[in-house]
C-alpha positions in Angstrom: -2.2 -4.8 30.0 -4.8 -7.4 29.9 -7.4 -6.0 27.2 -10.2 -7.5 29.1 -8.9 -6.4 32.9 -11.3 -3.6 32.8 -14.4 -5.1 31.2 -15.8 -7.7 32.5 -18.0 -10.7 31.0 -21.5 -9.3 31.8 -20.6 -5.7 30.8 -19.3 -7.0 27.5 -22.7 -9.0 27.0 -24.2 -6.2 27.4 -22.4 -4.1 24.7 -22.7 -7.1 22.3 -26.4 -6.3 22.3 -26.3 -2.6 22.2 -24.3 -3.3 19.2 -26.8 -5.9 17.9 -29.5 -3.5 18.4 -28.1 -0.3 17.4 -26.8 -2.0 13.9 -30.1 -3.4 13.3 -32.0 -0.2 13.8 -29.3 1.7 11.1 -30.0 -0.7 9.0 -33.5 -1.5 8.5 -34.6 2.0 9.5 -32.3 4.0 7.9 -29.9 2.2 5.4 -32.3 -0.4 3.5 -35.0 2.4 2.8 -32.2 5.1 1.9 -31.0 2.2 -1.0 -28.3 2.1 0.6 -25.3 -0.2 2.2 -23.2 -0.9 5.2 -19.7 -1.6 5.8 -18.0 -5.4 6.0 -20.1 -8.2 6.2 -23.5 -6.6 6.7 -22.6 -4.5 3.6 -22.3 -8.0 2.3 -25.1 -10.1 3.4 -27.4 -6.6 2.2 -25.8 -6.7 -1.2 -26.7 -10.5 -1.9 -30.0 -9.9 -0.3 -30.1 -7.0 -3.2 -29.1 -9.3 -6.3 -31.4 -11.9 -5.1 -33.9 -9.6 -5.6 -33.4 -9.2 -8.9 -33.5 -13.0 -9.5 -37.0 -12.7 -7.7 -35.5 -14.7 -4.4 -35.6 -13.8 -1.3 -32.5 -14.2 1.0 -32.6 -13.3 4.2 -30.4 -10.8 5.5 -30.0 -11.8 9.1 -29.2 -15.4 8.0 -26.6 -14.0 5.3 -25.0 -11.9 8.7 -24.3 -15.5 10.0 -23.4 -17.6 7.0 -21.0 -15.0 5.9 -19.5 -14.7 9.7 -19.4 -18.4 10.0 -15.5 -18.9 8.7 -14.0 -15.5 9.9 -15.1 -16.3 13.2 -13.3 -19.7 12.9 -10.1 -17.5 11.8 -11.1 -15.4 15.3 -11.2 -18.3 17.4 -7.4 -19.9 16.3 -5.6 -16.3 15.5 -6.8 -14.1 18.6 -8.7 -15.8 21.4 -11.6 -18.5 22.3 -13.2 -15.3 24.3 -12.7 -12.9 21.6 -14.2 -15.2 19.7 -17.7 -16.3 22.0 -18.3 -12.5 22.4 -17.8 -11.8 18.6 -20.2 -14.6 17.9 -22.7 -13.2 20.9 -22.4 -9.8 19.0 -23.4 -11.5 15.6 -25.9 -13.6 16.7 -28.0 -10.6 18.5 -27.2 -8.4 15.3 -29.5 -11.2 13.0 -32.2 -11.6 15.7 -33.1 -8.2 15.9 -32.0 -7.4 11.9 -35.3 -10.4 12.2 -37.8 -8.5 14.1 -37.5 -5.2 13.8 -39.0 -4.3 10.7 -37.6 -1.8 7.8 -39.6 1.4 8.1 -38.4 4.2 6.7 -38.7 6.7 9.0 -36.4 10.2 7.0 -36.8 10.9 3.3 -33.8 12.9 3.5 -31.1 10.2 2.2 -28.3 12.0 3.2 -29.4 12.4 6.7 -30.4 8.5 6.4 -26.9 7.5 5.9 -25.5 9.7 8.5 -27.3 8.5 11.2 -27.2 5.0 9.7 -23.2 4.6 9.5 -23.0 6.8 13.2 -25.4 3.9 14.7 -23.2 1.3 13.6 -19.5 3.5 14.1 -20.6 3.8 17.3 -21.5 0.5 18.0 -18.7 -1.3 16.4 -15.9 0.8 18.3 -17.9 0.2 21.6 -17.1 -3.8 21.1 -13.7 -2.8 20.2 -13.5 -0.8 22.9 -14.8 -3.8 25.3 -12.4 -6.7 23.7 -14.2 -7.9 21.0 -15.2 -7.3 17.5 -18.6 -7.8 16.1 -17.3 -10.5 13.6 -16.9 -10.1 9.8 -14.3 -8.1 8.3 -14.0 -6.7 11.8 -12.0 -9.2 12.7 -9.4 -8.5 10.6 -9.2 -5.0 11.4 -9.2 -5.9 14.9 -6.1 -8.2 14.4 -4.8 -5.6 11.9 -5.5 -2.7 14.6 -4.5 -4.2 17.9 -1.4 -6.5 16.5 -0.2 -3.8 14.1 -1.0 -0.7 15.1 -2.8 0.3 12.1 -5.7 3.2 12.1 -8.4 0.8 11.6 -11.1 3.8 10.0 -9.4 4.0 6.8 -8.4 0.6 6.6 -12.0 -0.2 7.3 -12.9 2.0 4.2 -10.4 0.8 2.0 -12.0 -2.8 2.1 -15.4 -1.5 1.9 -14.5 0.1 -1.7 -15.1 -3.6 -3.2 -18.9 -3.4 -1.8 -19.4 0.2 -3.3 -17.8 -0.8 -6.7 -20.2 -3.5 -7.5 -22.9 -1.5 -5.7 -22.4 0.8 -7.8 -22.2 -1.2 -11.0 -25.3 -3.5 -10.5 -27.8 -0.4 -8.4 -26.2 2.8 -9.8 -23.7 5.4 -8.8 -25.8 7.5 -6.6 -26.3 4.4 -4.1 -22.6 3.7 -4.2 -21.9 7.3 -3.3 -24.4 7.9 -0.4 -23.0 5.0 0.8 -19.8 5.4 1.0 -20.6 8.6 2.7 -22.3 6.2 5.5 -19.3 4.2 5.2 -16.8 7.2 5.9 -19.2 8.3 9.3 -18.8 5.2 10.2 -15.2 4.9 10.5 -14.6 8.5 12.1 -17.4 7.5 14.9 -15.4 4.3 15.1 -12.2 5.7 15.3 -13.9 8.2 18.1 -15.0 5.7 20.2 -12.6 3.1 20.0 -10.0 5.4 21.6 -7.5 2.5 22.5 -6.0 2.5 19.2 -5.1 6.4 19.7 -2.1 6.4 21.0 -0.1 9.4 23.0 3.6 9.9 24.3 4.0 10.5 27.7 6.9 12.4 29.3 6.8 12.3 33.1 9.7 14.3 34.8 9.9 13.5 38.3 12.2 11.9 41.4 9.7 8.9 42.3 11.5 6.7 39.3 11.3 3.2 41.8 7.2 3.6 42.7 6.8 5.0 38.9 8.6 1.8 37.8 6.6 -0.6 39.7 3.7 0.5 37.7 4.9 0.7 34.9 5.7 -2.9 34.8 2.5 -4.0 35.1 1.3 -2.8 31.8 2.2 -4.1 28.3 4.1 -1.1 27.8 7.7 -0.6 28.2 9.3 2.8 29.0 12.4 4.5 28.5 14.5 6.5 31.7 16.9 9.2 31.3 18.6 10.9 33.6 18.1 15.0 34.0 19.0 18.2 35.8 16.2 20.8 36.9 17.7 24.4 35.5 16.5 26.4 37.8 16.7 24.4 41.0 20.0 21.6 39.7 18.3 18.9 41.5 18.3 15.4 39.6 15.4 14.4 38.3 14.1 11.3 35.9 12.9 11.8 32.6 10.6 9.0 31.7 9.0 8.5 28.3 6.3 5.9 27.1 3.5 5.6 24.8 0.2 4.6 25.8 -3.5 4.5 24.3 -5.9 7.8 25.2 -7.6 4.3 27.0 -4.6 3.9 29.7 -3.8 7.8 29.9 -6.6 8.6 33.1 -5.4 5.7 34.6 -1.3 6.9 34.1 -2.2 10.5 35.1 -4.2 8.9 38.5 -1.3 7.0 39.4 1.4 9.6 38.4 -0.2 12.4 40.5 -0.8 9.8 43.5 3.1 8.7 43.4 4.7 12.1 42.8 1.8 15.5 43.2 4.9 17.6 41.6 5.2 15.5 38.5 5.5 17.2 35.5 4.2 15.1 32.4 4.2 16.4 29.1 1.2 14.7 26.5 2.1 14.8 22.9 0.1 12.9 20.0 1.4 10.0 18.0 0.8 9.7 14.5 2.9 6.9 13.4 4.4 3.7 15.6 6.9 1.0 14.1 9.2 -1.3 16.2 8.7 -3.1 19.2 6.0 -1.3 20.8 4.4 -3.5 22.8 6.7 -4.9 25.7 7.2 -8.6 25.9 7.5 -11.3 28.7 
């Protein structure tokens, strides 16, 4: 299935700036005062900022967010697509304008609550442009090629880079800061994970005597299928047992078609905690 056949450009725009905005407020009204630091890039760009400080200069955060995103979106562009790419760098670029202009205020003096809400703000908004097609560059990038090419969880991936921020965090600002935000850090990967339900993937087995119209649709996604013939016990009429995985994403739009082909389907949902082999079908 094309992963951008259900968003389209404006909508994904639009995102790009909720992310920008949303990122920017956890930061500089919740992270920055709390002493504390983000995942990825941002994390990055926040942790320079720090030592500069300490060396009495002043480097700006929002121009760190682009230096730092400059050669991973170059990766973006050559390893997943130009459009992946122009809607990672729209996502970016609105993160440092508004990381700009909106002040840091803090506005809780509770720093655990800061981080929460911080690293939900930017879980949230990072699985949305996941969620859309598009990452909002940095480190994302590889998580998106690790998540979408590999089939990887990206949460604890995510958190397992992040570790290298939090251990010099930790060393140069204390352990206290590294701890609250990994905290942040681990938020932001459930809400992520949460949001970004594409990557959770389900098996679906449909029983049912429609196999040709079930087929038919079937072939249109970038998901192949397996068909196996069975005998209803009760009633010793043939029927087709078809299994495939799909994300949580695809399921509404499965069960939708499923119950228009055959209303006497019966389709059994199960979890998937673990994928290897050719998943994804090819052309």
């Amino acid at each position: 299935m094309n992963r951008f056949a259900k968003a389209t450009l404006p909508n994904q725009i639009i995102v790009a700036m909720i992310y920008g905005f949303s990122a920017a407020i956890a930061i500089n009204l919740f992270l920055i005062p709390a002493g504390t630091y983000s995942s990825g890039v941002t994390g990055m760009a926040q942790l320079i900022s720090a030592i500069g400080g300490l060396l009495h200069v002043n480097i700006s955060i929002s121009i760190l967010v682009v230096v730092l995103n400059l050669p991973l979106l170059i990766l973006a562009w050559f390893s997943i697509s130009k459009r992946f790419t122009l809607l990672s760098i729209v996502s970016v670029v609105a993160n440092a304008v508004f990381l700009k202009f909106i002040p840091v205020h803090q506005i809780l003096d509770e720093k655990l609550a800061a981080v929460i809400f911080g690293g939900a703000l930017i879980g949230a908004g990072v699985g949305l442009c996941f969620r859309y097609g598009f990452s909002t560059g940095g480190t994302d990038i590889i998580l998106s090629i690790i998540g979408t090419r590999m089939g990887k969880n990206i949460g604890p991936i995510n958190l397992i880079i992040n570790g290298t921020i939090l251990m010099i965090a930790g060393i140069l600002f204390g352990w206290p800061a590294a701890l609250y935000s990994l905290i942040g850090i681990f938020i932001n990967g459930l809400i992520m994970d949460y949001v970004y339900i594409q990557q959770q993937k389900v098996t679906v087995t449909i029983f049912s005597k429609h196999l040709d119209d079930l087929s038919k649709y079937l072939s249109k996604t970038s998901r192949g299928a397996t068909v196996m013939d069975g005998t209803g016990l009760y009633t010793g009429d043939p029927v087709k047992v078809i299994i495939t995985v799909v994300s949580k994403y695809e399921l509404n739009s499965l069960k939708g078609v499923v119950t228009s082909i055959d209303p006497n389907a019966f389709v059994s949902v199960s979890p998937v905690n673990q994928l290897w082999g050719k998943f994804a079908k090819t052309d």
